[in-house]
N, C-alpha and C positions, 0 to 999 in steps of 0.2 A: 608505459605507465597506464595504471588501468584506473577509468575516470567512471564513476558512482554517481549516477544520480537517484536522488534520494528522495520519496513520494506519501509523505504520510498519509492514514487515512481521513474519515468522515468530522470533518468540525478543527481540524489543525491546520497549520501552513508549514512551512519552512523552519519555525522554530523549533521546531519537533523533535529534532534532529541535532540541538545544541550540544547534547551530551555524546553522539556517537561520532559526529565528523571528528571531533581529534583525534578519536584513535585510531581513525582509518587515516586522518593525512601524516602521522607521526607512522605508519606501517606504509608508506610510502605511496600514496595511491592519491588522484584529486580528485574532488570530493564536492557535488552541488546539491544543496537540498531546493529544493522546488517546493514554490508555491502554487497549487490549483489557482485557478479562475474561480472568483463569488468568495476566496476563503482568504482570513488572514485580512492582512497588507491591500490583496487582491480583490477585495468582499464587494465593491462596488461594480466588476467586473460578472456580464452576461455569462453563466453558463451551465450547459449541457454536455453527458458524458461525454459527448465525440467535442468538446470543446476542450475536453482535459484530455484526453489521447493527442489531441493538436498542440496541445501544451507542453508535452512531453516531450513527440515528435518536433516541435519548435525550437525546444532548447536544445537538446544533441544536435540539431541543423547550426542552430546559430554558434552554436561555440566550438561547431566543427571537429564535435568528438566522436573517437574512435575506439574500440576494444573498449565497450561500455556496460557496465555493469548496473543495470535497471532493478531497485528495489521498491517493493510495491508494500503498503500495512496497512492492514483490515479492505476498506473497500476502495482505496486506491489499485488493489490486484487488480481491476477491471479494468481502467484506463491504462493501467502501464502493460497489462497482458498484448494488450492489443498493440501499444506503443511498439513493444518488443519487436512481435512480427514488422513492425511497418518503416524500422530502421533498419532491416538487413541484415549485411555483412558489418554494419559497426556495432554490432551486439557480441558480447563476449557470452556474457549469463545474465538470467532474470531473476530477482531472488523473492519469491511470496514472504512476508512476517505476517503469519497468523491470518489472511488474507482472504476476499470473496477470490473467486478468478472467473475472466469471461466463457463465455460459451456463445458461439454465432446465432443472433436474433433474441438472445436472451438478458434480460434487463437485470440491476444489479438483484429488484426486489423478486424478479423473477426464481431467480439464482438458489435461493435458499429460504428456508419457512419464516415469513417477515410478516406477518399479520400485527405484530406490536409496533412498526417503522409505519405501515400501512395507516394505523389507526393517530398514530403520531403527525401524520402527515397530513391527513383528514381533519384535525384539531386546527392544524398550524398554516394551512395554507400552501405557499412555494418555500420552505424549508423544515429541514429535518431538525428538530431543537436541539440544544444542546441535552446532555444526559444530566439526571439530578444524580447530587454526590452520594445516593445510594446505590446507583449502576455501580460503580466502580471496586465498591465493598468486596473484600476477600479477590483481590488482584493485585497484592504485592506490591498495591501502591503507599505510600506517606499518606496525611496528609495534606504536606504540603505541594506533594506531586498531583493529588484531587483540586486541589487550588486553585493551580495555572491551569489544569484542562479546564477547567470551569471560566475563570477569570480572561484567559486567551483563547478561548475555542470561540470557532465563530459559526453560526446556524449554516448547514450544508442545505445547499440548492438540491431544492425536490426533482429536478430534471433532468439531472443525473445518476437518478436511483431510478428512472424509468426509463430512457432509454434503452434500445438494443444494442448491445456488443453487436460489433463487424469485425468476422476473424474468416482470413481465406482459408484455412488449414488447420488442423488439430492442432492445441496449447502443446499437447505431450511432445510434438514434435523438437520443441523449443529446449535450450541447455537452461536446466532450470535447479531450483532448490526451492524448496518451500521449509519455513521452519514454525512448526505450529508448538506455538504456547500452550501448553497441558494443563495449567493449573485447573482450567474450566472444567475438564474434564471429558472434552465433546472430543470425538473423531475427526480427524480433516473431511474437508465435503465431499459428499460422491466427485463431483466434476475434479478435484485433487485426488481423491484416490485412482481414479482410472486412469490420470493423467502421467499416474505413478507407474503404471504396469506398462507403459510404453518403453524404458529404461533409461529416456533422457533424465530423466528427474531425479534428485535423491532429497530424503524424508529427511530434517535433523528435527530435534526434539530440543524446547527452550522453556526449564523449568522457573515459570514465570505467568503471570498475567496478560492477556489481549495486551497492554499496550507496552512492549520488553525497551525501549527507548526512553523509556521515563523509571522504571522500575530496574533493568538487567544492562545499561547501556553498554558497559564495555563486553559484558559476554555476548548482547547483540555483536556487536562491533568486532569481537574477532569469528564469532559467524560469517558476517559477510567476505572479513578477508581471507578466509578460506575458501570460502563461495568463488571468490574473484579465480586463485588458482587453478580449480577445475577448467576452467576455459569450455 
C-alpha cells in the first residue's frame, strides 16, 4: 500500500486536502494530510522552516510508514523537499503541485523574486498575511472556493520564509514529479527546471490555478496516483 502524506502550502492546514483524499483512498492507497506547526488547528504552535521538515519527518516516523509518497504545494516544497531526502528508503516519490523547492542554504524568500512577501512581512511583523480576495482573481477558483481560503487560512509564520534549506545532496537526485499549474502563465523555476535535466524528475502540466485542490481536486488526485506508480 502506498501511504501519501499530504502538505499544503503558505496560510492552510490539513483541510486542504478534503476534496482530494477520497479519491486517493477509493484508488486504494492511505492517505494523511498534515498540518504544519503556527498553522490551522496547529496556529498556536512555535515555528521555523526546520520546524516543518520535523513535522513531516515526525509523522512518517510515528505512523511507521513506508513506500511514502510525499506531496508538497506552493511553499510547503521546501520543507517536504528536504523531508524527502531525510526519510530514506521509506520514500517511494515526492510529488511538487505548483511548488517553491529547496536549494542548501537558501531560504524560501531567497528562492525566487519575493520583494512583495518582503514588503508584506515588513508591514505585518512575524507573519505573512493572509492574500485579499483579489490575489486569487483569474485562478479557476469559485467564489465560494475564495471564501474558505480566506475565512480558514491562517497568517504563515515569517520564520519560515527565512530560514535556510539543509539538503546533503542535489533535489534532482530524488524520484520526483512536479506538476506546475499553467494557468499563470510563468515557467517552473530555475531550481525545477535544472532539477529536471537530471532525469529523476518528470514535468506533468495541470490546467488550472496555483491552488489545483480547491479548483481541479480529482484531476490533482489522479495526478498523484500516477505519481505513486512510478516508484
Amino acid at each position: 500500500m502506498t501511504h501519501f502524506v499530504l502538505v499544503a502550502g503558505a496560510w492552510l492546514g490539513a483541510w486542504a486536502w478534503d476534496e482530494v483524499a477520497p479519491d486517493l483512498r477509493a484508488a486504494g492507497h492511505d492517505v494523511h494530510a498534515l498540518t504544519l506547526s503556527g498553522l490551522a488547528e496547529k496556529r498556536d504552535l512555535p515555528a521555523g522552516q526546520q520546524t516543518h521538515v520535523e513535522d513531516i519527518v515526525h509523522e512518517v516516523g510515528r505512523l511507521d510508514l513506508r513506500d511514502v509518497v510525499l506531496v508538497g504545494h506552493s511553499y510547503s516544497g521546501v520543507p517536504v523537499g528536504q523531508a524527502a531526502e531525510r526519510i530514506g528508503d521509506r520514500l517511494r516519490r515526492v510529488v511538487f503541485v505548483d511548488s517553491n523547492v529547496p536549494a542548501d542554504g537558501v531560504s524560501f524568500l531567497d528562492g525566487f523574486p519575493s520583494d512583495h512577501i518582503r514588503e508584506a512581512l515588513a508591514a505585518h511583523g512575524d507573519v505573512w498575511p493572509l492574500l485579499p480576495p483579489a490575489a486569487y482573481a483569474h485562478q479557476d477558483l469559485t467564489d465560494e472556493q475564495i471564501g474558505r481560503l480566506r475565512t480558514e487560512g491562517t497568517p504563515h509564520p515569517a520564520a519560515t520564509l527565512t530560514e535556510p534549506a539543509v539538503l546533503k545532496r542535489p533535489l534532482g537526485e530524488l524520484p520526483a514529479t512536479y506538476v506546475k499549474c499553467v494557468l499563470d502563465g510563468r515557467d517552473p523555476l530555475p531550481a525545477v527546471t535544472e532539477a529536471l535535466r537530471g532525469g529523476r524528475w518528470e514535468l506533468v502540466e495541470l490546467r488550472t490555478g496555483h491552488w489545483p485542490m480547491f479548483s481541479t481536486p480529482r484531476e490533482l488526485a489522479r495526478i498523484l496516483n500516477e505519481a505513486a506508480t512510478r516508484g
